[in-house]
C-alpha positions as CSV (number, residue, x, y, z in Angstrom):
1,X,74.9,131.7,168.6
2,X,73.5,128.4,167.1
3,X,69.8,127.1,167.7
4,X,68.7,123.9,168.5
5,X,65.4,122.4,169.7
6,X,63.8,120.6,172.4
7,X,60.5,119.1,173.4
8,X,58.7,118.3,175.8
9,X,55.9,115.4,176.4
10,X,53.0,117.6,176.9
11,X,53.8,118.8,173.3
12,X,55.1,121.7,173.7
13,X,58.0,122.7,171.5
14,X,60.8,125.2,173.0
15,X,63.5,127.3,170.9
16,X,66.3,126.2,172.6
17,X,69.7,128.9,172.4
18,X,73.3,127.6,172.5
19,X,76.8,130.0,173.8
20,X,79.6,128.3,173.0
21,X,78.7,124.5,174.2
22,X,75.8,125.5,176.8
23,X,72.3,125.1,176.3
24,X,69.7,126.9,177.8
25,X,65.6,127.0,178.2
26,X,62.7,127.2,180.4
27,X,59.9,125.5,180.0
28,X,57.4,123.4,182.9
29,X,57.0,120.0,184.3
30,X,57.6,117.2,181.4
31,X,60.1,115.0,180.2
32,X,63.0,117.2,177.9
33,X,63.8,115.6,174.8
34,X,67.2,117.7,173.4
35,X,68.5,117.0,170.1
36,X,71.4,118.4,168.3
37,X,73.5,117.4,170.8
38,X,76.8,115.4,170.2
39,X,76.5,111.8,170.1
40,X,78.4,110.9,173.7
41,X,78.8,113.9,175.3
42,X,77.9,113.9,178.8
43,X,75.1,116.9,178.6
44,X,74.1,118.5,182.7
45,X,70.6,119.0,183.4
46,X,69.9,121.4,186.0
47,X,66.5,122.9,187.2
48,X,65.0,125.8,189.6
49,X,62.0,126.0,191.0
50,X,61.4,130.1,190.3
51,X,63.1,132.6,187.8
52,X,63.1,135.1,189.8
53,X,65.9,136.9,191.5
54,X,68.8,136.0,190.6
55,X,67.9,132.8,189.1
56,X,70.8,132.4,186.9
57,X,73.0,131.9,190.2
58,X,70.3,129.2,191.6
59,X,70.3,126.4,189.5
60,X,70.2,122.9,190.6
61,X,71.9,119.7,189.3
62,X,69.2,117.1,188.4
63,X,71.2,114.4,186.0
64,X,74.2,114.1,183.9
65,X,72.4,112.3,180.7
66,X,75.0,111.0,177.8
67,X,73.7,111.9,174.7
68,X,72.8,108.8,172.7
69,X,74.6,107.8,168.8
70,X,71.8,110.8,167.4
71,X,72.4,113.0,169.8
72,X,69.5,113.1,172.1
73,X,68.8,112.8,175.1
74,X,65.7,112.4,177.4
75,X,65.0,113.0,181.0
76,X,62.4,113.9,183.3
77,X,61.9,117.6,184.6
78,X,60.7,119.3,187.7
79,X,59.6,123.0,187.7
80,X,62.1,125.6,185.0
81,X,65.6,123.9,183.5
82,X,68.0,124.3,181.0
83,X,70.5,121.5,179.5
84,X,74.6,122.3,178.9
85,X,76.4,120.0,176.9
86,X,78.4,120.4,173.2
87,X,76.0,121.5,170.9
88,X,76.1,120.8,166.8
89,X,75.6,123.7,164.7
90,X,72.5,123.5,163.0
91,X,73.6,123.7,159.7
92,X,75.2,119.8,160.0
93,X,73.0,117.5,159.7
94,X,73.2,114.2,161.5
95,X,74.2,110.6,159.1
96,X,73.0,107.3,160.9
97,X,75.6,104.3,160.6
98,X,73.4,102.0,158.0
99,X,74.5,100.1,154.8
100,X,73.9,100.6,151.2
101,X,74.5,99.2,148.2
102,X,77.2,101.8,146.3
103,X,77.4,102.0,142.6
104,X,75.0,101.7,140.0
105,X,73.3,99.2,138.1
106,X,73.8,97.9,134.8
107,X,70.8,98.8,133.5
108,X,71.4,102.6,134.4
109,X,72.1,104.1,131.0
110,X,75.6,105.9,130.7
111,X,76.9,104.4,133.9
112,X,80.6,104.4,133.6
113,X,82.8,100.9,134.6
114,X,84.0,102.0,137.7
115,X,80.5,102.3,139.5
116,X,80.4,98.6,139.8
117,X,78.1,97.7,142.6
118,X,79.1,96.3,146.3
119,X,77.6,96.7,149.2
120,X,78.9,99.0,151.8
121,X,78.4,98.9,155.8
122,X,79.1,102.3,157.6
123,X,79.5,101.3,161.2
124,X,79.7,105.2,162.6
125,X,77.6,107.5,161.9
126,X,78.7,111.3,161.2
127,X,77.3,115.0,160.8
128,X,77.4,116.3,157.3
129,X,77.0,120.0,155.7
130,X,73.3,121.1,154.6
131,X,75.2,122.5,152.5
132,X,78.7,123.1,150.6
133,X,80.7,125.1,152.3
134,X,79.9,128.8,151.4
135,X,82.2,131.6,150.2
136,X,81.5,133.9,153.3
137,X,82.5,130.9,155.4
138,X,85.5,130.3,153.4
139,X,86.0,133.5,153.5
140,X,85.7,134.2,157.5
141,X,87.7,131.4,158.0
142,X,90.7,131.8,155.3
143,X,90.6,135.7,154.6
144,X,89.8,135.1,150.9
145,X,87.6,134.1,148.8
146,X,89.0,132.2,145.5
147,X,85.7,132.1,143.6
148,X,85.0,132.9,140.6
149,X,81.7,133.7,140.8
150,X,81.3,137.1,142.6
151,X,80.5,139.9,140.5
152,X,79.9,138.3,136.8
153,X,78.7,135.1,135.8
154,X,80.1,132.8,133.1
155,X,79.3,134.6,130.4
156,X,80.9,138.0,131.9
157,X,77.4,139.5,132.8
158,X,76.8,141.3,136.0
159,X,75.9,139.0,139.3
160,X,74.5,140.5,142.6
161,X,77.6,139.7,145.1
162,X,76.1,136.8,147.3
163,X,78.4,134.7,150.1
164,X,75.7,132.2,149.9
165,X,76.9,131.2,146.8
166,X,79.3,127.8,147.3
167,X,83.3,128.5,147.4
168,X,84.5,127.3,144.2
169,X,87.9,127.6,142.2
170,X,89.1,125.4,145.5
171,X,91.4,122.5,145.4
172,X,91.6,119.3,147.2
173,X,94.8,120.6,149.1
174,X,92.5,124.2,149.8
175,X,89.5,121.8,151.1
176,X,91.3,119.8,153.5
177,X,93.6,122.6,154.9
178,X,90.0,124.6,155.7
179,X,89.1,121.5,157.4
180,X,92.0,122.0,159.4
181,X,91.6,125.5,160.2
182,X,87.7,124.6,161.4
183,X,88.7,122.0,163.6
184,X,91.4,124.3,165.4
185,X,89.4,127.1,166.0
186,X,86.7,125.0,166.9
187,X,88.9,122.9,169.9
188,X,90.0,126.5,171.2
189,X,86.2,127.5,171.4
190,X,85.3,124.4,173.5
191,X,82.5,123.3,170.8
192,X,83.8,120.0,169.8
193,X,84.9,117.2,171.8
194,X,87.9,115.7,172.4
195,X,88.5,113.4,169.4
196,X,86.4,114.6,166.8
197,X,87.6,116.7,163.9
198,X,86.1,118.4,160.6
199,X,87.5,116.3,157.4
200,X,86.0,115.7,153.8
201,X,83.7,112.6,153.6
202,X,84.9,109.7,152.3
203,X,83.6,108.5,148.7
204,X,81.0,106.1,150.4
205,X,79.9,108.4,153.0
206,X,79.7,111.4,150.2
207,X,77.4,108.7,148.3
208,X,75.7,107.1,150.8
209,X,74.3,110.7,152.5
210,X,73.3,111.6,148.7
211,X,71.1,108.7,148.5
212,X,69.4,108.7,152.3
213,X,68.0,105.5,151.5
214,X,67.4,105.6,147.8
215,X,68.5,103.4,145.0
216,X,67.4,105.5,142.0
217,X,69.8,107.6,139.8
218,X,69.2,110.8,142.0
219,X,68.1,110.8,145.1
220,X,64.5,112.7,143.6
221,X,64.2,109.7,141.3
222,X,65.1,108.2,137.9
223,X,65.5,111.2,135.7
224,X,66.8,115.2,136.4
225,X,65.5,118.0,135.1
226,X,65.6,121.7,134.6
227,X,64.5,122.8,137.3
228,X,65.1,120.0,139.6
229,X,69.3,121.2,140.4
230,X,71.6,123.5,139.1
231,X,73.6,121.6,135.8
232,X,73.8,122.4,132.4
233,X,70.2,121.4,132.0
234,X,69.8,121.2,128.0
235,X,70.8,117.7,128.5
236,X,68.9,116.4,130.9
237,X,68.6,112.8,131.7
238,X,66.7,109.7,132.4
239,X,68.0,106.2,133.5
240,X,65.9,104.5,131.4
241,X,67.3,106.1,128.3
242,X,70.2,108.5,129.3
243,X,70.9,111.7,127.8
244,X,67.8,114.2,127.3
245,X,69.7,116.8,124.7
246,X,68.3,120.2,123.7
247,X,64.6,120.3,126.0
248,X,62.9,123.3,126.8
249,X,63.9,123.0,130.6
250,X,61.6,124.1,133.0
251,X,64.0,127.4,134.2
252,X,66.7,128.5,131.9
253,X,70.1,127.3,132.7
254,X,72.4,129.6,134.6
255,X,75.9,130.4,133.8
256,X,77.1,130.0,137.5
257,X,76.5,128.7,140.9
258,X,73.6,129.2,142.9
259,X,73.0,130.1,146.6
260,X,72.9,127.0,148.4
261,X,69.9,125.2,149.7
262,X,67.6,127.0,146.2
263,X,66.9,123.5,145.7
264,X,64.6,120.7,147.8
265,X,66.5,118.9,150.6
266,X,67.0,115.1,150.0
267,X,65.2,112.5,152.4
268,X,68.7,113.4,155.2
269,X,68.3,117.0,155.1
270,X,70.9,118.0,152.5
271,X,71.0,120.4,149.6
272,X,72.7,120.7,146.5
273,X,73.9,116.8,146.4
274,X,73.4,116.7,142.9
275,X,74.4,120.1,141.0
276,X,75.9,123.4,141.6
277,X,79.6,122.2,142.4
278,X,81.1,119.2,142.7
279,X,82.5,118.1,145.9
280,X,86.1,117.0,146.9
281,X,85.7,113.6,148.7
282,X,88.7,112.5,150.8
283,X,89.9,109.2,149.4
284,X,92.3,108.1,146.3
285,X,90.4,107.5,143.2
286,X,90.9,103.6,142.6
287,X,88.9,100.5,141.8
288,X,86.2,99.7,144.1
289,X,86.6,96.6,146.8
290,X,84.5,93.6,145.5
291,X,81.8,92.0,147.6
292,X,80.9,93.6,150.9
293,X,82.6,96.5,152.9
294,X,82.9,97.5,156.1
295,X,84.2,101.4,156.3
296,X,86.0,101.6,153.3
297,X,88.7,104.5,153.1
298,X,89.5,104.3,149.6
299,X,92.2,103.8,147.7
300,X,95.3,103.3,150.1
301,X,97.4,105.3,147.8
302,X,97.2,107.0,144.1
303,X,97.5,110.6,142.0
304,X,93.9,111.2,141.8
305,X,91.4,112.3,144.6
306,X,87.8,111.8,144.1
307,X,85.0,114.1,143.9
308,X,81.3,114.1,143.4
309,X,77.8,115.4,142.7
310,X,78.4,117.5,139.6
311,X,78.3,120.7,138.5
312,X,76.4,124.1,136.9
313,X,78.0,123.4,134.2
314,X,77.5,119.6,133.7
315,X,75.2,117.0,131.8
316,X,72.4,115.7,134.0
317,X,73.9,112.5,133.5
318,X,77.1,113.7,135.6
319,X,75.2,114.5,138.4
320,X,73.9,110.9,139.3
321,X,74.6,109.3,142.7
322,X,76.7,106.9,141.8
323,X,78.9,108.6,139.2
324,X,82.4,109.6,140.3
325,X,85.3,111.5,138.6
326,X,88.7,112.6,140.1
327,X,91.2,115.1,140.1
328,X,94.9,116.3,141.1
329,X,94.8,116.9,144.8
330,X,95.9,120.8,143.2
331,X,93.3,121.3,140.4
332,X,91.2,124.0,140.7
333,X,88.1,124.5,138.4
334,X,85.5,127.1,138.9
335,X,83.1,124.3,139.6
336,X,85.1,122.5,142.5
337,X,83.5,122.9,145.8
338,X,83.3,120.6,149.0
339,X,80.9,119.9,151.7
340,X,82.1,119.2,155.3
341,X,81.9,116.1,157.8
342,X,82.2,116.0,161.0
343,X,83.1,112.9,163.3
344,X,85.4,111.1,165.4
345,X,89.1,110.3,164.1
346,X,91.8,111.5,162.2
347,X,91.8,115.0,160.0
């Protein structure tokens, strides 16, 4: 059972619980504002003027309200009501459309070549993970769990099990085919909408939600540090004058993943977009379009796929916004993850 909210103009805020793709709550005269919803779906508000008896049998319609591109909606309400309609889990977090400029600047120290600079215009917008995709979720979904970190870290010293940790040890191939599995089981349930699918991000998308809005190296600012993600932090970094090598970081670095969300939420909602693992994006690594973009797929063919974000295990400097690396769609590294999207189109 997921939870969502919704509020009301007299200022009262109710818990609001989803089954499957109904939502229900009570509350009195106001106007409901319900978010969470999908963007488009046609969501039924019905109402009843007492809850007792055998209220659940005595409901009346009072609208059919189409969620709007965020997924709200708002309408005015008589007396007790409750709201149906396909509901988001509440661990995605909703992307506007926008546009940003991808890539980083020349004056960013280490910035590789193939961050050159455009600017990119996402016409939809999408639900993203809070977080990577865990290892208990992998693991419910797949029936195993590939990780490596599970019962010792990198150094072969004992770990408390947690599935909260990220999956790693996963492939671009493993990534997408999970994707596959989610959307399947989630058509059969009746949560998700005809048309809209769970898929990696694309490259822009992946970089676009790290930023929410920034322009800095990280979306916390100019430099990382210990402290700040989980990377190899004895070299941190600053984009003033790169590599940081050999600090006293704030907290000691750890030899493996941690539980996702240990770290501050960017500006969008979303852990873990620098650090911990890197993520499996869904394009072909390839030069970057020149001048400005509108929904750029990537590469329209190649050997590499892209990932992003970084890793435990990597310089600070890795783990900038704008830095990308890639990867045989088979590799599998104890520091490859991925982080779900979902939105209309193809798988």
């Amino acid at each position: 059972m997921s939870l969502g909210l919704c509020a009301l103009a007299l200022g009262v805020t109710v818990a609001v619980q989803a089954a499957a793709s109904a939502i229900t709550s009570f509350s009195g005269n106001g106007v409901l504002v319900c978010s969470n919803l999908v963007p488009g779906t046609v969501a039924v508000v019905e109402w009843a003027s007492s809850l007792s008896g055998p209220w659940q049998t005595n409901w009346v319609g009072l609208a059919s309200v189409t969620a709007d591109s965020n997924g709200v909606i708002q309408v005015s309400v008589p007396m007790f009501y409750r709201v149906r309609g396909s509901q988001v889990a509440t661990n995605m977090v909703w992307i506007p459309p926008g546009w940003f400029v991808m890539g980083s600047p020349t004056s960013e120290a280490q910035r590789w070549s193939d961050e050159t600079q455009h600017t990119v215009t996402l016409t939809q917008g999408f639900y993203m993970g809070k977080y990577a995709v865990t290892q208990g979720e992998y693991l419910a979904l797949m029936g195993s769990n590939p990780s490596a970190f599970t019962t010792n870290d990198n150094n072969g010293n004992p770990i408390s099990p947690d599935l909260y940790r990220p999956v790693e040890t996963v492939s671009w191939d493993d990534a997408t085919n999970y994707c596959a599995h989610l959307t399947q089981q989630e058509q059969l349930a009746g949560r998700l909408p005809a048309g809209w699918v769970y898929r990696l991000p694309t490259e822009s998308e992946r970089e676009y939600a790290c930023r929410a809005g920034t322009t800095n190296a990280f979306n916390f600012g100019s430099a990382i540090h210990g402290g700040m993600a989980n990377f190899y932090d004895y070299y941190e970094y600053d984009a003033a004058i790169g590599d940081i090598s050999f600090p006293s970081p704030a907290v000691a670095w750890l030899p493996r993943t941690t539980t996702v969300g240990s770290y501050a939420p960017n500006a969008w909602g979303l852990h873990d977009m620098h650090g911990n693992v890197w993520e499996w994006c869904r394009d072909w690594y390839g030069t970057y379009p020149t001048g400005s973009v509108i929904d750029p797929q990537g590469a329209p063919s190649g050997s590499y796929r892209v990932f992003r974000g970084g890793g435990w295990i990597n310089y600070g400097g890795n783990c900038r916004s704008a830095f990308r690396l890639s990867s045989f769609p088979s590799y599998r590294y104890y520091d490859f993850g991925f982080r779900v999207v979902l939105a209309p189109g193809q798988p």
